[in-house]
CHARMM-style PDB file with segment names, atoms N, HN, CA, C and O in Angstrom:
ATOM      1  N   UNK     1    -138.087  17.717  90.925  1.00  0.00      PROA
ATOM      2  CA  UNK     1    -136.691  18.021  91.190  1.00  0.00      PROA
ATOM      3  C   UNK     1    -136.408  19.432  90.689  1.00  0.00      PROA
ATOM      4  O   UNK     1    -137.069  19.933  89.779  1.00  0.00      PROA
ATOM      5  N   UNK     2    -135.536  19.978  91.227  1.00  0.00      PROA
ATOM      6  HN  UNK     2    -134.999  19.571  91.966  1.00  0.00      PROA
ATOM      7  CA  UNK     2    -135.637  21.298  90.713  1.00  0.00      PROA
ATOM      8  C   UNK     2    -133.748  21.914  90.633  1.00  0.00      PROA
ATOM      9  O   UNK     2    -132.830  21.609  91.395  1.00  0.00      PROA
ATOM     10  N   UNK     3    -133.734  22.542  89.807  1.00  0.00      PROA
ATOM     11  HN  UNK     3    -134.479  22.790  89.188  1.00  0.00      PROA
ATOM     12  CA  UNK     3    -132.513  22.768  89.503  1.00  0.00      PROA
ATOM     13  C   UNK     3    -131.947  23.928  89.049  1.00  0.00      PROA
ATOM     14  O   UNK     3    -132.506  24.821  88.412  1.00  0.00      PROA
ATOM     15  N   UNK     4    -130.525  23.851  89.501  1.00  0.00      PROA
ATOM     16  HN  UNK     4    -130.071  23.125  90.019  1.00  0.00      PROA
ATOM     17  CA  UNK     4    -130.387  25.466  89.701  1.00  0.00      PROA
ATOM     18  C   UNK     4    -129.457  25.993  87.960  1.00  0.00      PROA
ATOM     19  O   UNK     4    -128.752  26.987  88.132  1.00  0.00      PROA
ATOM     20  N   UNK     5    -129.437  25.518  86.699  1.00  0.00      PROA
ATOM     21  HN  UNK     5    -130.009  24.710  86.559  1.00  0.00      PROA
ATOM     22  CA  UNK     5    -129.934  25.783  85.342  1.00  0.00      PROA
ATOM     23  C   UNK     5    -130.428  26.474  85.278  1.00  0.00      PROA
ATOM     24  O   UNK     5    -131.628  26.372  85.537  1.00  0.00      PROA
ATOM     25  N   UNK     6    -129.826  27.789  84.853  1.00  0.00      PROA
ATOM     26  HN  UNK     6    -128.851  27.871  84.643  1.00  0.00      PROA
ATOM     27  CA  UNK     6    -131.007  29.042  84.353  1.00  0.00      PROA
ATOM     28  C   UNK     6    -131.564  28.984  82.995  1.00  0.00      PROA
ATOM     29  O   UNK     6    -132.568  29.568  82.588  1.00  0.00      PROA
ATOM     30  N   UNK     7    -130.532  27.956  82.150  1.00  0.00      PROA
ATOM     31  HN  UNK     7    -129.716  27.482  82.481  1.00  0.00      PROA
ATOM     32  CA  UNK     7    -131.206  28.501  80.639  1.00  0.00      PROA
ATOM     33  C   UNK     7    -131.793  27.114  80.250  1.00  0.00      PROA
ATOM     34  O   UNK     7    -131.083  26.188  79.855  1.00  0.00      PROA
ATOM     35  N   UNK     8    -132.927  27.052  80.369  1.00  0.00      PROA
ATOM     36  HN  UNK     8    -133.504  27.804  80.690  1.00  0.00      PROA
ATOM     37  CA  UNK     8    -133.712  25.873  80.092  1.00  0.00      PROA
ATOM     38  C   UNK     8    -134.850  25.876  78.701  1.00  0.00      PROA
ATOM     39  O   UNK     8    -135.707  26.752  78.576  1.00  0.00      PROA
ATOM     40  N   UNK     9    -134.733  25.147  78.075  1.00  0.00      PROA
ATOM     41  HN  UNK     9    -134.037  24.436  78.176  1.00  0.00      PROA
ATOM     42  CA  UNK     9    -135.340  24.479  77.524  1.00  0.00      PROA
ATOM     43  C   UNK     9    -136.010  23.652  76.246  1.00  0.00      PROA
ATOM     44  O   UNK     9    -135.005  23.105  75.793  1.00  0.00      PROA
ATOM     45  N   UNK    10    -136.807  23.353  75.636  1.00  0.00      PROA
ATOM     46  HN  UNK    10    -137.624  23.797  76.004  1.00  0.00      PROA
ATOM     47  CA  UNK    10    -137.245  21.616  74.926  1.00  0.00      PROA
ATOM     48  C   UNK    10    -136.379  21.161  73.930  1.00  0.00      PROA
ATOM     49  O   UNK    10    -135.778  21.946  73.195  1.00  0.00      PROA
ATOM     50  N   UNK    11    -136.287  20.099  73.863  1.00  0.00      PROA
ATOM     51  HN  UNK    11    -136.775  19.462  74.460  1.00  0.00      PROA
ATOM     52  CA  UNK    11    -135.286  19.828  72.254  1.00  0.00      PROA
ATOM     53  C   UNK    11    -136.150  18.012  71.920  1.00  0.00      PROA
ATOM     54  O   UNK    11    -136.730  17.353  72.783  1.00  0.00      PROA
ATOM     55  N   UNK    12    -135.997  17.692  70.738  1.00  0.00      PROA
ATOM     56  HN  UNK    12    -135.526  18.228  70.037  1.00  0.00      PROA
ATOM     57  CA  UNK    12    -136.516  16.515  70.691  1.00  0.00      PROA
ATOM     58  C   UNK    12    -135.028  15.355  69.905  1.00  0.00      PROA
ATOM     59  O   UNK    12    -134.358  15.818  68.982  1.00  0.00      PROA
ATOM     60  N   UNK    13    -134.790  14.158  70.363  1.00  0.00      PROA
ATOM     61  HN  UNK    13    -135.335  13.781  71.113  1.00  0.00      PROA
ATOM     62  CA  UNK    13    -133.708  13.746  70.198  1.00  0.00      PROA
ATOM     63  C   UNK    13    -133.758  13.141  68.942  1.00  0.00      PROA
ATOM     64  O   UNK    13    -134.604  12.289  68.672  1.00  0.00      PROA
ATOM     65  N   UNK    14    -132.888  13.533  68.137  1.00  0.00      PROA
ATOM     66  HN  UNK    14    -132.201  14.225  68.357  1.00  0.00      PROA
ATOM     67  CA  UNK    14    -132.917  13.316  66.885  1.00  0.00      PROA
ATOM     68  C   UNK    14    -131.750  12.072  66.272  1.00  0.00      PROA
ATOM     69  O   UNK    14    -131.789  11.612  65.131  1.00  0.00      PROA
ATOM     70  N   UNK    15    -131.162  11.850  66.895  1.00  0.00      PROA
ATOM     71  HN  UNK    15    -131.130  12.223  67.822  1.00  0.00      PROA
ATOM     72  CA  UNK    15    -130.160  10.738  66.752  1.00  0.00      PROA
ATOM     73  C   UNK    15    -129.185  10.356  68.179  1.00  0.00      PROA
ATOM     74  O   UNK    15    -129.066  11.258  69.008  1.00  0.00      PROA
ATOM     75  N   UNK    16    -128.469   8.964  68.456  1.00  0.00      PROA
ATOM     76  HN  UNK    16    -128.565   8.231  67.783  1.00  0.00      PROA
ATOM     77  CA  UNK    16    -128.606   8.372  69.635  1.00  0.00      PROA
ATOM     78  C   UNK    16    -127.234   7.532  68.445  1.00  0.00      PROA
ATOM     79  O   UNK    16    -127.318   6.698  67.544  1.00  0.00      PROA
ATOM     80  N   UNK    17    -125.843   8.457  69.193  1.00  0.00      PROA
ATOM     81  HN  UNK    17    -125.775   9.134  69.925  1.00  0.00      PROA
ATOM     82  CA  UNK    17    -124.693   7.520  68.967  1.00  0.00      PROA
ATOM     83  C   UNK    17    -123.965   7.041  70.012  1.00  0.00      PROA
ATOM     84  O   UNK    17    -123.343   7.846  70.705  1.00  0.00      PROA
ATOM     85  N   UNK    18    -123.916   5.491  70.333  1.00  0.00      PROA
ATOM     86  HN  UNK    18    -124.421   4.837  69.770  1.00  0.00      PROA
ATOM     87  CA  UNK    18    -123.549   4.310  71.016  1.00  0.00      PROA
ATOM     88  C   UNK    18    -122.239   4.218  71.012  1.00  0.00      PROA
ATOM     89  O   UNK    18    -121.719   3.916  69.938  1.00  0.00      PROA
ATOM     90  N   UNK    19    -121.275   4.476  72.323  1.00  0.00      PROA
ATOM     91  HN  UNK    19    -121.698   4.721  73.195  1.00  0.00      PROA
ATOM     92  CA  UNK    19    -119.808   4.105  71.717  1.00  0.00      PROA
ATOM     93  C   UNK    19    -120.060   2.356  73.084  1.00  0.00      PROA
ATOM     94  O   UNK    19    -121.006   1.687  73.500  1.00  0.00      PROA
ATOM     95  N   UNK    20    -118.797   2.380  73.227  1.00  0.00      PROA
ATOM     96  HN  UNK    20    -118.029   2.924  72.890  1.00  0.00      PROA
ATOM     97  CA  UNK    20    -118.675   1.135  73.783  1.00  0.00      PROA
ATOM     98  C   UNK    20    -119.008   1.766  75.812  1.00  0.00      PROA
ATOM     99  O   UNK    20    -119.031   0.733  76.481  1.00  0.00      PROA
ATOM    100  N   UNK    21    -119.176   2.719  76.520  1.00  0.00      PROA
ATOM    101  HN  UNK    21    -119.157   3.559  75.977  1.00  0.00      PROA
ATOM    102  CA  UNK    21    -119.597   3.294  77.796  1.00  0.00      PROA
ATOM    103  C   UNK    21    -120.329   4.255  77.581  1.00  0.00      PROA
ATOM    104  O   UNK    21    -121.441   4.209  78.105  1.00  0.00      PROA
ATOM    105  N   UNK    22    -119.982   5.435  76.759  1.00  0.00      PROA
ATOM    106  HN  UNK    22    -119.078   5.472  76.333  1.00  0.00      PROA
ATOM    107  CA  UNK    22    -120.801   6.473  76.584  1.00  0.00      PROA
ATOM    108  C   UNK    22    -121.092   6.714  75.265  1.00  0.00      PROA
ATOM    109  O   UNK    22    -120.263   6.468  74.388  1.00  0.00      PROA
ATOM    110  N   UNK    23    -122.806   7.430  74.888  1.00  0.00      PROA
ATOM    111  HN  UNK    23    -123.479   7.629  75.601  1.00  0.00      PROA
ATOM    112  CA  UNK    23    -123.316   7.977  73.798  1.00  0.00      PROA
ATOM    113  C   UNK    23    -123.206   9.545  73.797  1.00  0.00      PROA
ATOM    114  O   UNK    23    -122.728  10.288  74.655  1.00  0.00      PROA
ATOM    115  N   UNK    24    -123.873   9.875  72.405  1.00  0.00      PROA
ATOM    116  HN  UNK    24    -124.261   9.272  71.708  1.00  0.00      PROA
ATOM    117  CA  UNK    24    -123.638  11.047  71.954  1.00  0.00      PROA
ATOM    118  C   UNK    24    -124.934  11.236  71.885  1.00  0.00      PROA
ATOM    119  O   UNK    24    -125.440  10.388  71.149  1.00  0.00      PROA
ATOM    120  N   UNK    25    -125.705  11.981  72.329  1.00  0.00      PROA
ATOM    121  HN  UNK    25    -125.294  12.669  72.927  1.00  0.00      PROA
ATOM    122  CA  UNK    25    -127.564  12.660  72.017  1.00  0.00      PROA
ATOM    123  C   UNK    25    -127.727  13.808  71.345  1.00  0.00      PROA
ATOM    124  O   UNK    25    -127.685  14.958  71.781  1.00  0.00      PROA
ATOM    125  N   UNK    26    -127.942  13.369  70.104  1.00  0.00      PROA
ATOM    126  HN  UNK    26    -127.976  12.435  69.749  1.00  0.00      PROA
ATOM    127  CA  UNK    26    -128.506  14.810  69.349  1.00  0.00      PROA
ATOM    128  C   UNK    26    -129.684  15.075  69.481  1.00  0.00      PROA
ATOM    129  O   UNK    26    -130.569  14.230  69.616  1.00  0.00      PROA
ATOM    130  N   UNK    27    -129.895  16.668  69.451  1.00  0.00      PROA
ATOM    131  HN  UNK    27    -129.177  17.354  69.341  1.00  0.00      PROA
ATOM    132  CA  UNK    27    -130.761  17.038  69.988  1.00  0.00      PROA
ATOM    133  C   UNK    27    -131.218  18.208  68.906  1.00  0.00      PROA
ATOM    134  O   UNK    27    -130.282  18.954  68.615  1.00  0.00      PROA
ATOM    135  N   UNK    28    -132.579  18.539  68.199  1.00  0.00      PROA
ATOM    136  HN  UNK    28    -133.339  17.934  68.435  1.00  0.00      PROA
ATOM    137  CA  UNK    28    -133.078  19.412  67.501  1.00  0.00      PROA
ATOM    138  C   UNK    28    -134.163  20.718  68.845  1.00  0.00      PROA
ATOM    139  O   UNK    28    -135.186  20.479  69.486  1.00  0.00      PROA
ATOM    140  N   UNK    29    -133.351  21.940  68.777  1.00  0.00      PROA
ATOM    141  HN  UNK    29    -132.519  22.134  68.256  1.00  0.00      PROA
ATOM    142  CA  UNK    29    -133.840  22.632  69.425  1.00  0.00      PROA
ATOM    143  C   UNK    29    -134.253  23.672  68.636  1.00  0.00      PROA
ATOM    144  O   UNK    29    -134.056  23.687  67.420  1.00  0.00      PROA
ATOM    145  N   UNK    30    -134.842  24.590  69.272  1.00  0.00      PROA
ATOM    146  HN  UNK    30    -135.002  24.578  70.259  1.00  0.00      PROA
ATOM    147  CA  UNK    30    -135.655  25.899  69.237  1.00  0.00      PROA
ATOM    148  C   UNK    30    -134.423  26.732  68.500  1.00  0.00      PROA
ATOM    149  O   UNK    30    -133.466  26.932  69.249  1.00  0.00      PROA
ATOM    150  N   UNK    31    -134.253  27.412  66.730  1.00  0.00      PROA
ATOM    151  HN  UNK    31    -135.031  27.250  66.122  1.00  0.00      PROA
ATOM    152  CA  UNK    31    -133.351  27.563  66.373  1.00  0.00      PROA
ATOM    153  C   UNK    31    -131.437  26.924  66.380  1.00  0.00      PROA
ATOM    154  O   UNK    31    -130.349  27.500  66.354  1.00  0.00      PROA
ATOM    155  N   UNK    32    -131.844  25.603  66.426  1.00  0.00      PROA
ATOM    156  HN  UNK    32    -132.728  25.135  66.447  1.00  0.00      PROA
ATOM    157  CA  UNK    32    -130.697  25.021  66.049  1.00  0.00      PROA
ATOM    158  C   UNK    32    -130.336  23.597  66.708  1.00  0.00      PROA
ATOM    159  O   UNK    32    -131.094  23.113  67.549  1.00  0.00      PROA
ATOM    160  N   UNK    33    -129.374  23.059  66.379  1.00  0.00      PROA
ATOM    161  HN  UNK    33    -128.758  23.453  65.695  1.00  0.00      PROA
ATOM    162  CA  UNK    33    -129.187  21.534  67.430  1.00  0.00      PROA
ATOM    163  C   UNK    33    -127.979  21.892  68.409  1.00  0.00      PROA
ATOM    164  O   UNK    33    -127.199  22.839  68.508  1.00  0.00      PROA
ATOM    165  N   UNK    34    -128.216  20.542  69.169  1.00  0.00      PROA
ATOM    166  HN  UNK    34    -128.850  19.773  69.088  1.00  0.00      PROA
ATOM    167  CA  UNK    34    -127.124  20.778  70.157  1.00  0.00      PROA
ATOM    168  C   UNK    34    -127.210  19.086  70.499  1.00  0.00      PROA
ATOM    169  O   UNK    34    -127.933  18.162  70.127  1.00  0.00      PROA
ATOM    170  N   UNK    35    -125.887  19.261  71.549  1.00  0.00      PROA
ATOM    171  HN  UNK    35    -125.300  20.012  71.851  1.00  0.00      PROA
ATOM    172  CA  UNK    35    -125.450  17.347  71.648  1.00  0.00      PROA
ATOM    173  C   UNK    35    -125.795  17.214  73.171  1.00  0.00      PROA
ATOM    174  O   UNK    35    -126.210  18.122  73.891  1.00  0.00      PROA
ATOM    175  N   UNK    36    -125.571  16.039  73.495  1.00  0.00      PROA
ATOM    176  HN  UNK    36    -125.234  15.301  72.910  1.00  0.00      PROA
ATOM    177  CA  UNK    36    -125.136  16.053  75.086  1.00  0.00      PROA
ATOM    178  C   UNK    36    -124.734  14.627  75.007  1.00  0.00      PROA
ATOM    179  O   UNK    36    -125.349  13.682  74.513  1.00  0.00      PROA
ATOM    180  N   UNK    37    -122.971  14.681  75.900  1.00  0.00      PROA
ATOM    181  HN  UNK    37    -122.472  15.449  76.301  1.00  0.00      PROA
ATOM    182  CA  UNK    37    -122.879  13.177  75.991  1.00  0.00      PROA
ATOM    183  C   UNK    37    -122.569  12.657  77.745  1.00  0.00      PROA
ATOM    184  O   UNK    37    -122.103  13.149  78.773  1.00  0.00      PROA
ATOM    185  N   UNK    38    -123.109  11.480  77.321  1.00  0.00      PROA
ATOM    186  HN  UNK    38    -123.487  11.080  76.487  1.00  0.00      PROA
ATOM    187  CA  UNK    38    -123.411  10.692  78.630  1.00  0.00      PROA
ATOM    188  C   UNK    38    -123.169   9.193  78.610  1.00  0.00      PROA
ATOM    189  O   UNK    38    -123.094   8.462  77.623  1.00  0.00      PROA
ATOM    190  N   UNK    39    -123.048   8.841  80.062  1.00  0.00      PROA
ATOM    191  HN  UNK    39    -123.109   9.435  80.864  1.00  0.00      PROA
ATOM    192  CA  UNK    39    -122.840   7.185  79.859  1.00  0.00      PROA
ATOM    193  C   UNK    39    -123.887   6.540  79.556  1.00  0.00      PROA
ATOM    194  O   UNK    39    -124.930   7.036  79.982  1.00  0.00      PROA
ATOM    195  N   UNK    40    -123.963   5.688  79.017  1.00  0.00      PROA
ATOM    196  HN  UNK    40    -123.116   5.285  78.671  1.00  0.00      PROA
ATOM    197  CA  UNK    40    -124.712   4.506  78.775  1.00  0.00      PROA
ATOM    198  C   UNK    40    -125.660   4.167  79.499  1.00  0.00      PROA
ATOM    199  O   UNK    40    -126.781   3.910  79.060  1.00  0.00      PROA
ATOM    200  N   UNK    41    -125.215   4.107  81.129  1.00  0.00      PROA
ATOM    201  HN  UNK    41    -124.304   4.316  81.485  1.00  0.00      PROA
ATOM    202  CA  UNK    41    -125.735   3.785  81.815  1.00  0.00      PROA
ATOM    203  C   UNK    41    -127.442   5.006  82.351  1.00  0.00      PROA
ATOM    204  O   UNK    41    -128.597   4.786  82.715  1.00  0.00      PROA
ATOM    205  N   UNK    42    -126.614   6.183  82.088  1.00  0.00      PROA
ATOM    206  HN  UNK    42    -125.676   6.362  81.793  1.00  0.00      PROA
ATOM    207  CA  UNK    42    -127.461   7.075  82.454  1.00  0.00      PROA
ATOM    208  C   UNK    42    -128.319   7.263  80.927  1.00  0.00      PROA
ATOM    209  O   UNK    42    -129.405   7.738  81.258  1.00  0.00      PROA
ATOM    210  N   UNK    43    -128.306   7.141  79.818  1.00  0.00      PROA
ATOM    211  HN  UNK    43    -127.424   6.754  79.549  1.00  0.00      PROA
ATOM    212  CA  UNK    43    -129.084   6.916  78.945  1.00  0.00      PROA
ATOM    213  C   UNK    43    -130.209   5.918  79.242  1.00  0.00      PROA
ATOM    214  O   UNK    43    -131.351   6.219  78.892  1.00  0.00      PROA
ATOM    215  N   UNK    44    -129.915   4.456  80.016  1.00  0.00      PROA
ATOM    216  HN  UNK    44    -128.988   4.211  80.300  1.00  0.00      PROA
ATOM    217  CA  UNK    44    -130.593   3.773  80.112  1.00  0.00      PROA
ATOM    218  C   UNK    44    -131.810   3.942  81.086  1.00  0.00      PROA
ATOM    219  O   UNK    44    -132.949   3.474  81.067  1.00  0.00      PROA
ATOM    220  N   UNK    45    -131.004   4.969  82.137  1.00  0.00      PROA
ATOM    221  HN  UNK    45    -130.079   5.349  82.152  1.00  0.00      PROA
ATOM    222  CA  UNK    45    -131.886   4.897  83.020  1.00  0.00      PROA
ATOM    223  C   UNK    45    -133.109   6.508  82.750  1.00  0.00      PROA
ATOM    224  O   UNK    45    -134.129   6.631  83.428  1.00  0.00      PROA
ATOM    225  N   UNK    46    -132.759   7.382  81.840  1.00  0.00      PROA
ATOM    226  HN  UNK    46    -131.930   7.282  81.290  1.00  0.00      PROA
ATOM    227  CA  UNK    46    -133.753   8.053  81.153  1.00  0.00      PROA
ATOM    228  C   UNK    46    -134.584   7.155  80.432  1.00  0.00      PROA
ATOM    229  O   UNK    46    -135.774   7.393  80.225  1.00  0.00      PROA
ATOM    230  N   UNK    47    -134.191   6.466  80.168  1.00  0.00      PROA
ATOM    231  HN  UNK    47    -133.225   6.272  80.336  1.00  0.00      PROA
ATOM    232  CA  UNK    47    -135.365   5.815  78.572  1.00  0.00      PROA
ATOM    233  C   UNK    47    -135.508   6.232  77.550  1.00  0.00      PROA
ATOM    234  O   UNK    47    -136.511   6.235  76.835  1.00  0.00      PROA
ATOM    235  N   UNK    48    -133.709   6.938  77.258  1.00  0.00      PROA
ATOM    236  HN  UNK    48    -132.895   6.936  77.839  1.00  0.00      PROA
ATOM    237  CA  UNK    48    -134.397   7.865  75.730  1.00  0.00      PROA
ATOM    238  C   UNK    48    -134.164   7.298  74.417  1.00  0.00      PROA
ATOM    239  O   UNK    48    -133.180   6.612  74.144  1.00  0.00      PROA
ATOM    240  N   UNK    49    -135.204   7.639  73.514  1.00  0.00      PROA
ATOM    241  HN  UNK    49    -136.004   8.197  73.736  1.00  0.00      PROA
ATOM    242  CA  UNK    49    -135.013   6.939  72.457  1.00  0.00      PROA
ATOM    243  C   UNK    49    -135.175   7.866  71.270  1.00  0.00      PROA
ATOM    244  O   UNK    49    -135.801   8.875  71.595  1.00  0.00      PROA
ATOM    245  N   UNK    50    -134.796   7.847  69.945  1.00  0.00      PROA
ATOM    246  HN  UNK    50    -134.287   7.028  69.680  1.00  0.00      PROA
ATOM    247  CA  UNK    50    -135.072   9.209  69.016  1.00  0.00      PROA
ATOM    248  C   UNK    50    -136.541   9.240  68.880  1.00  0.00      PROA
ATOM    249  O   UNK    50    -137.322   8.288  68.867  1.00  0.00      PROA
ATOM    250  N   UNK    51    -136.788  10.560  68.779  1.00  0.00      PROA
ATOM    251  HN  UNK    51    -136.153  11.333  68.790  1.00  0.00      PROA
ATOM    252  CA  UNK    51    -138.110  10.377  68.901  1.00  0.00      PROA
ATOM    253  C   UNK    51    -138.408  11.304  69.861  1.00  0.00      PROA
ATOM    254  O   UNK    51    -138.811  12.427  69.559  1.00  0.00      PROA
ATOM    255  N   UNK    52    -138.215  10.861  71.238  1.00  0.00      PROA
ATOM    256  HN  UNK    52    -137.888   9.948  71.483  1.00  0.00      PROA
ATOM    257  CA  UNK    52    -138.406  11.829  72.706  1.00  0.00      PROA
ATOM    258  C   UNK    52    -138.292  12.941  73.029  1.00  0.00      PROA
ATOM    259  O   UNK    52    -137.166  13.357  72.758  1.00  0.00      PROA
ATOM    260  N   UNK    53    -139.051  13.811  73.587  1.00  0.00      PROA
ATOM    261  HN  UNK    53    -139.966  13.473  73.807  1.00  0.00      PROA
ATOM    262  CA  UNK    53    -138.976  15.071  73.512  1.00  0.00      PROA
ATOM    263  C   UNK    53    -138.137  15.527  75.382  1.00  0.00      PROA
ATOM    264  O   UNK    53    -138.629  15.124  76.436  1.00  0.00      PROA
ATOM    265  N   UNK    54    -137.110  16.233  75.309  1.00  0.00      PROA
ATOM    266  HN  UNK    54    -136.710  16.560  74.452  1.00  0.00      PROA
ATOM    267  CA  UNK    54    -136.593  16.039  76.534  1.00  0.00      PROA
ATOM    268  C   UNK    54    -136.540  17.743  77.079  1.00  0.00      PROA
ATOM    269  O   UNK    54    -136.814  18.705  76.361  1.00  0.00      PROA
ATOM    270  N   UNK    55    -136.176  17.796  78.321  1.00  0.00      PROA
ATOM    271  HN  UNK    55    -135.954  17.014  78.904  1.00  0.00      PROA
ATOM    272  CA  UNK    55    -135.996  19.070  79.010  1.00  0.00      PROA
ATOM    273  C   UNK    55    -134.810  19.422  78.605  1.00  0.00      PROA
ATOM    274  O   UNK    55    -134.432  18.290  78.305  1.00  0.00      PROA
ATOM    275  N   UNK    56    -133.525  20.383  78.246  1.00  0.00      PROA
ATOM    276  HN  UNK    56    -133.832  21.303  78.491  1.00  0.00      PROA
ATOM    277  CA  UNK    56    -132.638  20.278  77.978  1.00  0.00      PROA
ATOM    278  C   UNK    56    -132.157  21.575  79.062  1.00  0.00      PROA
ATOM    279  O   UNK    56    -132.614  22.665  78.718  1.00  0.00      PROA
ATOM    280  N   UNK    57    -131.623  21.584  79.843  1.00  0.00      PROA
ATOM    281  HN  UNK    57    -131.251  20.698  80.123  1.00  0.00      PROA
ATOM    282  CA  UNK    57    -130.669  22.721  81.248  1.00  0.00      PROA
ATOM    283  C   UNK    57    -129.253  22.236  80.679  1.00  0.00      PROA
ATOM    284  O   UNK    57    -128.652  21.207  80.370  1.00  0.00      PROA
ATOM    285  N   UNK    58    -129.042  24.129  80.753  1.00  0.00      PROA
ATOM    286  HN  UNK    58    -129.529  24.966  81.003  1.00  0.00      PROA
ATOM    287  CA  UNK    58    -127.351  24.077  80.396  1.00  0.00      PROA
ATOM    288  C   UNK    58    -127.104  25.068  81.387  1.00  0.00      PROA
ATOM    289  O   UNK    58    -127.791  26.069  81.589  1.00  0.00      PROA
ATOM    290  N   UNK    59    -125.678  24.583  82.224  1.00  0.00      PROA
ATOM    291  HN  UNK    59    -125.120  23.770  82.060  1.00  0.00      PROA
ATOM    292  CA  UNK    59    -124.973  24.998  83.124  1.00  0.00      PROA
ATOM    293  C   UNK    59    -123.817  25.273  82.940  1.00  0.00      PROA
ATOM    294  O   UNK    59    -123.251  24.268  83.369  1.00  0.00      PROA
ATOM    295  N   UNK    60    -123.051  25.947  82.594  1.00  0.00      PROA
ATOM    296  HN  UNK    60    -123.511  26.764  82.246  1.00  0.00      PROA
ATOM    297  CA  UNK    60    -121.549  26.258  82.165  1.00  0.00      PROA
ATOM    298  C   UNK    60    -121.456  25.680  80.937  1.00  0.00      PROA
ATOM    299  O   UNK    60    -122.060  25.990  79.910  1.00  0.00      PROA
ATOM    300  N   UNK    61    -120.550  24.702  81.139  1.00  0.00      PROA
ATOM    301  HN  UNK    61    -120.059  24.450  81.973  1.00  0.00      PROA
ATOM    302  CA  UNK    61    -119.911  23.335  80.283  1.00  0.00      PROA
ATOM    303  C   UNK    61    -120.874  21.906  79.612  1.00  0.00      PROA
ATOM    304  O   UNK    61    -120.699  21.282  78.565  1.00  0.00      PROA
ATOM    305  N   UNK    62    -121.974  21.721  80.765  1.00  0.00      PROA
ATOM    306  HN  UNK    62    -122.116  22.227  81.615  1.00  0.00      PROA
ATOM    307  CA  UNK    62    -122.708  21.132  80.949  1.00  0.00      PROA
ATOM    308  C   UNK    62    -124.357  21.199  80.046  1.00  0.00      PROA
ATOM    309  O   UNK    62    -124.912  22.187  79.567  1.00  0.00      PROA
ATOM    310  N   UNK    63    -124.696  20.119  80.058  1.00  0.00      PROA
ATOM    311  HN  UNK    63    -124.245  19.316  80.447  1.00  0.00      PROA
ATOM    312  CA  UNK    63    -126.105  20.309  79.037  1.00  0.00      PROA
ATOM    313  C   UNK    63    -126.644  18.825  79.666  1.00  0.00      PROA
ATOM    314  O   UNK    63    -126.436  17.748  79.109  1.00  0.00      PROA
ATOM    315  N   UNK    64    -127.390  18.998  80.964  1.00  0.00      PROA
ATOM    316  HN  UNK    64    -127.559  19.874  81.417  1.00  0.00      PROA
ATOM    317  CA  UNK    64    -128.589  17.950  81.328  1.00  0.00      PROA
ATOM    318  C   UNK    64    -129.341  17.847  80.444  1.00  0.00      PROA
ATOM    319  O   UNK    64    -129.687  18.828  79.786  1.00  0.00      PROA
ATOM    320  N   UNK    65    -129.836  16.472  80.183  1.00  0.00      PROA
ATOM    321  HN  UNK    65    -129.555  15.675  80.717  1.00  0.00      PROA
ATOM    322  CA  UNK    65    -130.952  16.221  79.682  1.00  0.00      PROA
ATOM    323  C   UNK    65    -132.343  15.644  80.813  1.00  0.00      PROA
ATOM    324  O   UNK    65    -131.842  14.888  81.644  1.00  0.00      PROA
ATOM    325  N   UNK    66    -133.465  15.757  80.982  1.00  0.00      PROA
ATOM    326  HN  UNK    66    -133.872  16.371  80.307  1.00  0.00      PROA
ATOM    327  CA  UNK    66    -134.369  15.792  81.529  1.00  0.00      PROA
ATOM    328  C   UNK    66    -135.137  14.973  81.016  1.00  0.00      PROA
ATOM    329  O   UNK    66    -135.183  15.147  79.799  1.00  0.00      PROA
ATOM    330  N   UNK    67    -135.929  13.948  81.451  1.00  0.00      PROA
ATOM    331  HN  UNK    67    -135.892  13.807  82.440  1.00  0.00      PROA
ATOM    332  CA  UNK    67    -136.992  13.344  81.161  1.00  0.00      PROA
ATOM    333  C   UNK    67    -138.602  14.032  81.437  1.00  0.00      PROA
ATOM    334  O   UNK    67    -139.078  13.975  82.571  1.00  0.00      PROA
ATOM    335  N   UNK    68    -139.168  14.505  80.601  1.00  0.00      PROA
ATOM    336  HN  UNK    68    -138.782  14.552  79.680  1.00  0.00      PROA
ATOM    337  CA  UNK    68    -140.429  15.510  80.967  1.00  0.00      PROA
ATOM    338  C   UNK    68    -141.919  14.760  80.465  1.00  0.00      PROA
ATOM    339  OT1 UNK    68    -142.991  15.337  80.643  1.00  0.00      PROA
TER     340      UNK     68
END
């Protein structure tokens, strides 16, 4: 898949906060952390768990996370 994100890349997820629809993904990157939040649903369907090392694309406002 390919995507049009210019500033890409690795972070490994360092904590995974659960609200009642959407979580919060912390993320330890290359000089510093960063978050990304998402529904539940789309957490589930990454498979991420702390631990995982993910693609991280930021677009404006936005911060995809990537399964790599």
């Amino acid at each position: 898949m390919r995507f049009g994100a210019r500033n890409q890349l690795s972070g490994k997820v360092t904590e995974i906060k659960r609200g009642g629809v959407m979580c919060q993904v912390r993320l330890d990157v290359t000089g510093g952390e960063m978050n990304s939040v998402m529904t539940l649903e789309s957490l589930a369907d990454l498979g991420l768990k702390e631990g995982d090392t993910v693609g991280v694309k930021v677009k404006a406002v936005n911060v995809l996370l990537v399964r790599e």
